[in-house]
N, C-alpha and C positions, 0 to 999 in steps of 0.2 A: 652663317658668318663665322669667320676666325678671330678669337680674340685673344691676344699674349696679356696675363695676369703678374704682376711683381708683389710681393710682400715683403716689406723690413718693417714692421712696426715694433716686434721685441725681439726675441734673437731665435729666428729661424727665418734664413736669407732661402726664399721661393721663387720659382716660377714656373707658369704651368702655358699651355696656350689649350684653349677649348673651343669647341665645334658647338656653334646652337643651329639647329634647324630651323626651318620656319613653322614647322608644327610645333615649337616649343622646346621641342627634346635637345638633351646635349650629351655631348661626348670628349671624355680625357683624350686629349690627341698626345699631352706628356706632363707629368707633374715632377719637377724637381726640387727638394727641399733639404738646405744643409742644415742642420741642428748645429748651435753655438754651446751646447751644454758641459764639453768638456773647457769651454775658455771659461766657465764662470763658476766649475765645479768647485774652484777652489775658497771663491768669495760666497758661498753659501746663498746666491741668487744674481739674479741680472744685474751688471755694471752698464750703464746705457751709455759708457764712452767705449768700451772694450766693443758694445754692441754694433755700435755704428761703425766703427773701424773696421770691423768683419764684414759686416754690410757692404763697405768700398773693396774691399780686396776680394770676396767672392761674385758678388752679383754680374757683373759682365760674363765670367765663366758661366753663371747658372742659368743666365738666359740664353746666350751662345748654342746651352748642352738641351733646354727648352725646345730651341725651335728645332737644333736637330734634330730628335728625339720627333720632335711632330714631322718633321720632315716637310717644314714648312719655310717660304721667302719673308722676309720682312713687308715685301710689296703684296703679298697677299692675305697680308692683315686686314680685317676691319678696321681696329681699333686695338688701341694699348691701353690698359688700365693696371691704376696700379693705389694700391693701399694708402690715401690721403689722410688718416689718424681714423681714431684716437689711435695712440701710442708713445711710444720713446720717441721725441720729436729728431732726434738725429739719424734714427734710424731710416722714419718716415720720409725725409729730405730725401736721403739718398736714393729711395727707390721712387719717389716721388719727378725728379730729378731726373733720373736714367730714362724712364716713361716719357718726362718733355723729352727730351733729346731724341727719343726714338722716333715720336712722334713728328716731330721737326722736320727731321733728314728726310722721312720718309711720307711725311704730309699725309698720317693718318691721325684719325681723332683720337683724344685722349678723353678718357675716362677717370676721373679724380673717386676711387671707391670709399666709402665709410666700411671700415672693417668692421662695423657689428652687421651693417648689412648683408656684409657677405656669407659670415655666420645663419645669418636671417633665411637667406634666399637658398643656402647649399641645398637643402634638401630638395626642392625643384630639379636640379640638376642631377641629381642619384633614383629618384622616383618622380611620376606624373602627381604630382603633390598640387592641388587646385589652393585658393584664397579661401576663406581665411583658414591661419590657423596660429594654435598657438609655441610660442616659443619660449623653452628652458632655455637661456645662456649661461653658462655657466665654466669659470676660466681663471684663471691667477688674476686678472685684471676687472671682470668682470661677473654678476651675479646679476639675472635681470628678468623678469616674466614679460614676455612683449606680444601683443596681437599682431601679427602682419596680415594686415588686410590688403596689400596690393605691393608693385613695387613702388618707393618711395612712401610707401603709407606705413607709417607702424604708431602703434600705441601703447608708454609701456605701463604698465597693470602693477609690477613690482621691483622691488631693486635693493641692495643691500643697502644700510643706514652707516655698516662700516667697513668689517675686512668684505673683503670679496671671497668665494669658497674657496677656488684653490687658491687665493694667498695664505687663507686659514691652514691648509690642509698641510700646503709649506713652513708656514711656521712652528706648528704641531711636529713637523718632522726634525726641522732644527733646534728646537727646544730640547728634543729627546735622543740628538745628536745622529740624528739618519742621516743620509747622502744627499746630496741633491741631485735632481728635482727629486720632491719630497713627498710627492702628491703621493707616483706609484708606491711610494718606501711604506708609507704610512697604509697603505692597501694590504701591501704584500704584509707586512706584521700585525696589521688586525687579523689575518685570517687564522691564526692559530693561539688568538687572544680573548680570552672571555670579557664578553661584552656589558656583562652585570655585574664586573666585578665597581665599579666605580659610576655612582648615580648623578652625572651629568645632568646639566641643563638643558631643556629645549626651548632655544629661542623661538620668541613670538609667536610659539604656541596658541592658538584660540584666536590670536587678533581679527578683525575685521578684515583690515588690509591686508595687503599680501609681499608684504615687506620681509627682507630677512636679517638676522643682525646672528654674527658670528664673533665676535668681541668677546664677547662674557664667557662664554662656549671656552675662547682659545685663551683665555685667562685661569677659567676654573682645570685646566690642564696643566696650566705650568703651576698652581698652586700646588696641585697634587701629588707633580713632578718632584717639585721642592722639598714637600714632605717627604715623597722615598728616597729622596737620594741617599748613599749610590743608588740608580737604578741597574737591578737584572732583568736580562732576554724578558721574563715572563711579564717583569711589572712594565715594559715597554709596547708589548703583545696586546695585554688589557687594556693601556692607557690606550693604546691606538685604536682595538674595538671600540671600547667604551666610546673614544668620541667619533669616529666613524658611526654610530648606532645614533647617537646623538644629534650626528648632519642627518641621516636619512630621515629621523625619524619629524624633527623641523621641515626637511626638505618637501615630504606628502604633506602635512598641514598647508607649506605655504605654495604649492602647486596646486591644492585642491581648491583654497581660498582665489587662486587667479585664474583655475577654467571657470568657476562659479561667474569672476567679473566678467571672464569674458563670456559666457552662457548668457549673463547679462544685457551685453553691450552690442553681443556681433550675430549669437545664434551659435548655434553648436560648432566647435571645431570640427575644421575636417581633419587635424590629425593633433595630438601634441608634441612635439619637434623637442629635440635635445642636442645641443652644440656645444662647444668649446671645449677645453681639454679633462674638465672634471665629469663630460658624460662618457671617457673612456673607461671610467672605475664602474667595474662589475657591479658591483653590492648597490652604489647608486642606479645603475638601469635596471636593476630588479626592482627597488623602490617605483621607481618612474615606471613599471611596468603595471605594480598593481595601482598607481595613481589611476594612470590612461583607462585601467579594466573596469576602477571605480567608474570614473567620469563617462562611459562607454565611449571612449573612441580609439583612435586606435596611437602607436606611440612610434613613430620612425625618429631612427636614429642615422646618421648616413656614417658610413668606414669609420673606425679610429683614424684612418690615416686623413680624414678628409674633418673631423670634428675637431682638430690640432688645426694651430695655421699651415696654411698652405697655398700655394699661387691659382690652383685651380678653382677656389674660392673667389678669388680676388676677379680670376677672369670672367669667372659665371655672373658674377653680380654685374660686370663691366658689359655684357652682353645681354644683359637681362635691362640692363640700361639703353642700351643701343638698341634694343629692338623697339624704344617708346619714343627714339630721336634726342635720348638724354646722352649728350656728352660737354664738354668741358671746356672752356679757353686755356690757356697754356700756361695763365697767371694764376692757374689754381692755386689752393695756399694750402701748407702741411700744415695740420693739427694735431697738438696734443692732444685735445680734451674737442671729442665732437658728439652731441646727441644724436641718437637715433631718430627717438620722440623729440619735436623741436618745442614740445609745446609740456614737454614734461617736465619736474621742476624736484629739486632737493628734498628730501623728505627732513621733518623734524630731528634734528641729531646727525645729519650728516657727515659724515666725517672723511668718507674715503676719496682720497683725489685718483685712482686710475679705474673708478667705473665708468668714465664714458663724458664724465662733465668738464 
């Protein structure tokens, strides 16, 4: 089956169209994805009006350059699917929207996707990746440990109580006046910054659960911040080790703590899985590398270009739906705030509104 994918949920306007087999297997037939990074370099993070407005002026181009690229008819689509939230709800409209319409004209099924499951499911689509297994998400919006035991089945095991990792990661950079996006800035200046120089916190350290909490972490920086000012190159190098050192070092506790549940709950993973844009940071997949060695399993991560949003996500998950007869009426509805887990619930202290609730 051919399935064209849309993504506008934060600002990078996608579209990809993918090939599944009937054995399972899939194939990129085209993945195109504009990055909005330079319209919001200047406000030091995502504007979600500037966001959606890029969204209507690119996306007919993107899809357009999509099916060429697969060298594909509209009438030889399966189905369209296209990113129904969480997200920037103006965003999600618009591609939400273009998806009915296409649909429409061309009286093929629509697929309304949850974008963590696309996250979820990606690695299926890059490796013959079996049920269950476990999943790292980890993203400006989102921090999450989740079982995927099938499609439509997930369970999540953890989830942040406040910042989300790479919101943390970005604030840390704007604090300490980096560029945006601040994830890579703050990467790139830990690596030539001693890591010991400044004895950060590690959150949730020891707990039972496998929750994460980044709050305190990205406070006791700007404290510190505070205190050297002015900061130099070096005291910028350290602070960024130092709390880099800090997330990894929280990040194996609280991964080790949720294969444990799920060793518990499911039996051994078949792999532990890592998504969203904070598994493109090196130092993190080395982390996550000796997690998986510990837990003996093994640790698949799919492309940087494919762990960032993108359409071909969107369409795999939308195909991976279609192959169980799951598609959509036309009145589907955009969501800001959609669970994975339907049945998962706030934890104590909750605070963050763009994890997923």
């Amino acid at each position: 089956m051919l399935v064209l994918g849309i993504e506008t949920t934060c600002d990078e306007t996608a579209a990809a169209v993918v090939e599944r087999q009937r054995d399972g297997s899939g194939k990129i037939l085209s993945n195109i994805v504009r990055s909005q990074t330079s319209e919001h370099a200047r406000f030091g993070g995502v504007v979600p009006e500037i966001a959606a407005r890029a969204h209507v002026d690119l996306l007919d181009g993107i899809v357009g350059q999509a099916m060429k690229d697969a060298n594909v008819a509209f009438a030889q689509l399966s189905a369209v699917a296209a990113a129904a939230g969480p997200g920037l709800i103006g965003g999600v409209i618009v591609g939400l929207t273009t998806a009915k319409a296409i649909a429409m004209v061309h009286d093929t099924p629509l697929i309304a996707v949850n974008h963590l499951e696309a996250h979820a499911l990606t690695p299926r689509l890059t490796c013959a990746l079996a049920f269950p297994y476990c999943l790292f998400l980890a993203s400006g919006g989102h921090t999450q440990i989740v079982a995927v035991v099938g499609v439509g089945q997930y369970v999540r095991l953890g989830t942040t109580v406040d910042d989300a990792m790479g919101e943390a990661f970005d604030k840390v950079a704007k604090m300490l006046s980096l560029p945006y996006p601040g994830g890579p800035e703050v990467e790139r200046a830990a690596v030539s910054g001693d890591a010991r120089r400044f004895a950060f916190p590690r959150p949730m350290l020891g707990r039972p659960d496998a929750n994460f909490s980044l709050s305190g972490l990205k406070t006791a920086v700007r404290n510190e911040a505070s205190r050297l000012m002015p900061l130099e190159p070096e005291d910028v190098s350290d602070l960024c080790a130092s709390f880099q050192a800090a997330v990894l070092e929280s990040t194996a506790d609280r991964l080790s703590v949720g294969l444990r549940l799920f060793h518990e709950r499911f039996g051994p993973p078949r792999a532990l899985v890592a998504a969203g844009g904070v598994a493109a940071n090196h130092a993190i997949r080395g982390a996550l590398q000796d997690v998986a060695a510990k837990a003996q399993t093994t640790l698949i991560i799919p492309p940087p270009a494919l762990c960032t949003d993108n359409g071909a996500m969107i369409a795999w998950a939308g195909a991976e739906r279609m192959a169980l007869g799951l598609t959509d009426a036309l009145d589907a509805p955009p969501r800001a705030r959609w669970r994975l887990d339907a049945n998962a619930t706030a934890p104590a202290g909750f605070a963050n509104t763009r994890a997923g609730f």
